[in-house]
C-alpha positions, -999 to +999 in steps of 0.1 A: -485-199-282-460-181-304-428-159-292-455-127-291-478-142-267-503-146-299-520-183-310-496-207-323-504-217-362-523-246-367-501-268-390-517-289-415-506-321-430-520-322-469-544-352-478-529-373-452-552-351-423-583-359-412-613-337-408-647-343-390-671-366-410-695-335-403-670-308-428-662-338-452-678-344-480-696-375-496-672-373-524-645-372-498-658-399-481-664-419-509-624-419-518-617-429-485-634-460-485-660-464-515-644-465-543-622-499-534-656-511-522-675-502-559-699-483-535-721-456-552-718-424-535-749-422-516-744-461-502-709-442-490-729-417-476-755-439-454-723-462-442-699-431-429-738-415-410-747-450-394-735-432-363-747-398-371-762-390-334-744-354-336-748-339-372-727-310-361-697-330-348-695-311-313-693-341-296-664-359-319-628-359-317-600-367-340-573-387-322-538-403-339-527-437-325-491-443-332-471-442-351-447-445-322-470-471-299-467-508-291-503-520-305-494-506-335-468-531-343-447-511-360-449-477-367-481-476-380-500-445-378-536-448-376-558-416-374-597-419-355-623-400-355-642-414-324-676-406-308-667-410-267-654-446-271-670-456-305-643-455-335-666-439-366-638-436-392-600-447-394-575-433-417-546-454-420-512-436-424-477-446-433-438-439-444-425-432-414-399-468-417-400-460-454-367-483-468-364-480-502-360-516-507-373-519-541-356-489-559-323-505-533-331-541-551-327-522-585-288-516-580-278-547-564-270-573-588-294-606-590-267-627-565-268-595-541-309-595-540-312-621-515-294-596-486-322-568-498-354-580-500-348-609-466-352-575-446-389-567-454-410-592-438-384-596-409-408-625-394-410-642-421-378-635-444-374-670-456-404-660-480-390-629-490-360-647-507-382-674-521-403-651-539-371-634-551-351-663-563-381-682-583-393-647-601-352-646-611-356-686-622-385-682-643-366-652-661-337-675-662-352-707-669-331-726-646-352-759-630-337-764-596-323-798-583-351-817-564-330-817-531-332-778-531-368-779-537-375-795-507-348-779-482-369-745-496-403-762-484-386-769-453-368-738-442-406-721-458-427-746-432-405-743-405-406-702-410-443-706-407-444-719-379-417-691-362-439-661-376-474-674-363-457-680-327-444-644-330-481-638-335-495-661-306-472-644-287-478-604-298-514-610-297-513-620-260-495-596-253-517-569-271-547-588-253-536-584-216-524-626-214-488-614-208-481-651-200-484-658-237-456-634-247-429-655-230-446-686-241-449-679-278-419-663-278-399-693-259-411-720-292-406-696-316-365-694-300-362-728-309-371-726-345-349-700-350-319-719-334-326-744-360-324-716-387-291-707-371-278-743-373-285-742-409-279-706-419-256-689-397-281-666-390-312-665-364-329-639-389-326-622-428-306-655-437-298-649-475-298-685-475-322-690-505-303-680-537-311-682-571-300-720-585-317-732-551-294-725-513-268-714-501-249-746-487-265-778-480-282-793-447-257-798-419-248-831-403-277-836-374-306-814-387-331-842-392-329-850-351-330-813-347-362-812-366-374-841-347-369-826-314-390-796-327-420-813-341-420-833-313-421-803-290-440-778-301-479-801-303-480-800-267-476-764-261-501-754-289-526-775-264-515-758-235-524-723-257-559-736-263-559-743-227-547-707-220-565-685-243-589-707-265-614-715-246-608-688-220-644-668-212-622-633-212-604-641-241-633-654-270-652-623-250-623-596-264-621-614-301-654-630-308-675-605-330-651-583-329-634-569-362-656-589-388-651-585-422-668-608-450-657-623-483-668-596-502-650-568-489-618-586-485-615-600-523-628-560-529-596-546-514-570-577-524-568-586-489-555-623-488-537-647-460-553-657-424-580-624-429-593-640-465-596-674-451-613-664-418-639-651-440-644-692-448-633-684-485-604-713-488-579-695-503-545-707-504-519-703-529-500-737-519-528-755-528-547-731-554-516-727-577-490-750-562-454-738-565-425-759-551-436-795-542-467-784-524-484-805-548-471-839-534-477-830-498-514-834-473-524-806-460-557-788-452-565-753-457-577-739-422-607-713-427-630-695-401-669-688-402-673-653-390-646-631-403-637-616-368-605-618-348-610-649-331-612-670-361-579-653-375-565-657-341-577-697-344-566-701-381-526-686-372-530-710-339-543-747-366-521-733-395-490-742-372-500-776-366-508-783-406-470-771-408-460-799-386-478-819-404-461-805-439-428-806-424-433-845-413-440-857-452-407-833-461-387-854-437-397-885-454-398-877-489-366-853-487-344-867-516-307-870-518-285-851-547-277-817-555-288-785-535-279-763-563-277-759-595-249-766-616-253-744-639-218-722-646-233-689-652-255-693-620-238-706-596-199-704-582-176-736-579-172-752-554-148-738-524-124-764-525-119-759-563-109-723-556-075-733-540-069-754-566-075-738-597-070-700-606-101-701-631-121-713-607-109-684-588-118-661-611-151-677-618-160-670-579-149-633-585-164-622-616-198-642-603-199-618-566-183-589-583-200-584-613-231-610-608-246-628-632-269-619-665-307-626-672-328-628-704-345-596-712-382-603-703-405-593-672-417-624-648-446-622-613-442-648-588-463-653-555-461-676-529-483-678-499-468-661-469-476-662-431-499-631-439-508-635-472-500-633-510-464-624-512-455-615-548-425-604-566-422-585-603-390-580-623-381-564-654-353-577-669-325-554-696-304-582-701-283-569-677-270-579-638-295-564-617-331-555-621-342-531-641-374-527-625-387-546-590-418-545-570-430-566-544-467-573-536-466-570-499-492-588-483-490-565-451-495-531-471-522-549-487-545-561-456-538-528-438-564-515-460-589-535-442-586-517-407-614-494-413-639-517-428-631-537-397-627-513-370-659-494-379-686-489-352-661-506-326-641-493-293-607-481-290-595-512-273-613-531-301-590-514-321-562-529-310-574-563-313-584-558-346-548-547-357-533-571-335-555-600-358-537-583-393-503-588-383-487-563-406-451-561-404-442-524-414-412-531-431-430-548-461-452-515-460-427-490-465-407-508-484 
């Protein structure tokens, strides 16, 4: 009510709102989700009326769900218009962690990029900077040393395996198996301590950089490794024991949220959703970067689209990881971990003490950075959720003159209405619990 005692105005959000599927239009709808989907109007038509039981929308209701809510994983903002339980149309919104981490990546020089885009996909941010640094090296040129190669398809595996426990973990949680949040989360600690061991840092590392990594692996690190392949096996069995073949649990994912082939190579969507789809998409193996081309693994697909087979995919993708990070241990070659390339990369810290241009080598590289060939360069690499690319410009100068990243979260988020469609609420949040979006890729 306003001061007056008279009706409060109704306030109204722009193109972002949702009205009833009774006072839209087929044009309308058509935008909404027909047009990605190179669906003619009237097929847009029949698909938004498949649950047209009350033409004048009396009995319908408009509902948001986030952005501030756990099952969101983030804040994600998803808008329903639901028929008692029954979700008939979903409107995902967002901006509200909005970063500005690409027009931030365009004033930080080349050697200062690293510390930017490692914040995006915080559960995975090894990949962020691997994307980054091998965009920069195809501008440059620069062929990295084989030792820095493989210390990237390490710390990339190993980060694999940390962002699909987060998700074994989450999606318990999200699921009712509460148990499965400490588990998950308890592995997924001792990756990370690895990370730290090597890094200095449990998360947004900056440990990639552009010439190959930061410092070289420390004294101990292949035991450490050891110990973690040699851990984790037998807890992924006691998972399948917990949730795999648990009656609730295929009863809450099987069916649920299916999507096919089609529809997901129709809206870019690519990662654990594509491949549940049984479409064997994988960039490691499709167009092989690093030395994923000298390694055994299998691409792990599903049959039905729906969440269990994502859920199973994230769950066997952990274990080919092991498997990848075994043949690293063994083929991991001994030399340089960086280039040696003057205008790339700075001495050595022991030179600095000893000789004042080396000094001032170190300071012009971090103060000023480092110049790249005028040109433009895309990257991808094959994330935990999906085709992670990276574009540059290039003026000749230190930093970027233009940068965007393919976000494979923003991406796949455009699948949640083609997936919750004709479902429940609490199918909903199994459904976005299966994406795995991390919003800071999003709104970057």
């Amino acid at each position: 009510m306003g001061a007056d005692g008279s009706p409060a105005a109704q306030t109204f959000e722009g193109r972002q709102e949702m009205t009833s599927a009774a006072l839209t239009s087929a044009v309308a709808k058509l935008r909404e989700s027909g047009a990605v989907m190179r669906m003619t109007e009237e097929a847009s038509q029949q698909v938004q009326e498949t649950f047209d039981g009350d033409p004048t929308g009396d009995e319908r209701m408009i509902m948001n769900m986030g952005p501030q809510h756990p099952s969101t994983h983030g804040v994600l903002r998803l808008m329903l218009e639901l028929e008692g339980e029954t979700v008939l149309r979903v409107k995902p919104v967002i901006g509200y962690l909005h970063t500005g981490m690409e027009w931030t990546g365009e004033e930080l020089t080349y050697l200062q990029g690293p510390t930017n885009v490692t914040r995006m996909d915080y559960a995975s941010p090894i990949f962020n900077e691997l994307v980054f640094c091998l965009t920069v090296e195809k501008l440059l040129g620069v062929e990295v040393p084989e030792r820095a190669t493989w210390i990237r398809m390490l710390m990339a595996e190993l980060n694999r395996m940390a962002s699909h426990l987060l998700f074994m973990a989450t999606n318990g949680m999200d699921l009712g198996a509460v148990s499965m949040m400490l588990y998950g989360w308890r592995e997924r600690e001792e990756v990370l301590r690895f990370f730290e061991m090597v890094t200095g840092l449990r998360m947004n590392h900056n440990y990639i950089r552009c010439g190959g990594v930061a410092a070289d692996l420390p004294d101990g690190w292949r035991d450490h490794v050891l110990r973690l392949l040699d851990m984790i096996p037998p807890r992924l069995d006691e998972y399948d024991t917990l949730m795999t073949g648990q009656p609730i649990w295929r009863d809450r994912l099987q069916g649920v949220g299916a999507i096919t082939a089609e529809e997901c190579v129709a809206l870019g969507v690519t990662g654990p959703i594509l491949r549940s789809t049984g479409y064997a998409w994988d960039l490691r193996r499709d167009d092989p970067y690093l030395a994923y081309d000298e390694v055994d693994f299998d691409v792990v697909v599903g049959t039905y689209g729906d969440c269990f087979d994502r859920y199973a995919i994230r769950l066997n993708e952990i274990r080919e990881s092991i498997r990848i990070v075994r043949q690293v241990l063994d083929k991991m070659p001994k030399g340089d971990y960086r280039v040696q390339d003057r205008k790339v990369t700075p001495p050595p810290r022991a030179r600095i003490d000893e000789s004042m241009e080396a000094l001032i080598h170190h300071f012009k590289i971090f103060t000023e950075g480092f110049k790249v060939p005028e040109g433009e360069a895309y990257c991808a690499v094959e994330s935990p959720r999906g085709e992670l690319g990276c574009y540059i410009v290039s003026d000749g100068s230190s930093h970027p003159y233009r940068m965007h990243i393919r976000a494979p979260s923003f991406v796949n988020l455009q699948s949640l209405p083609h997936m919750m469609h004709g479902g429940l609420i609490a199918d909903g949040v199994a459904v976005i619990s299966s994406v795995d979006p991390i919003m800071g890729e999003v709104d970057r």
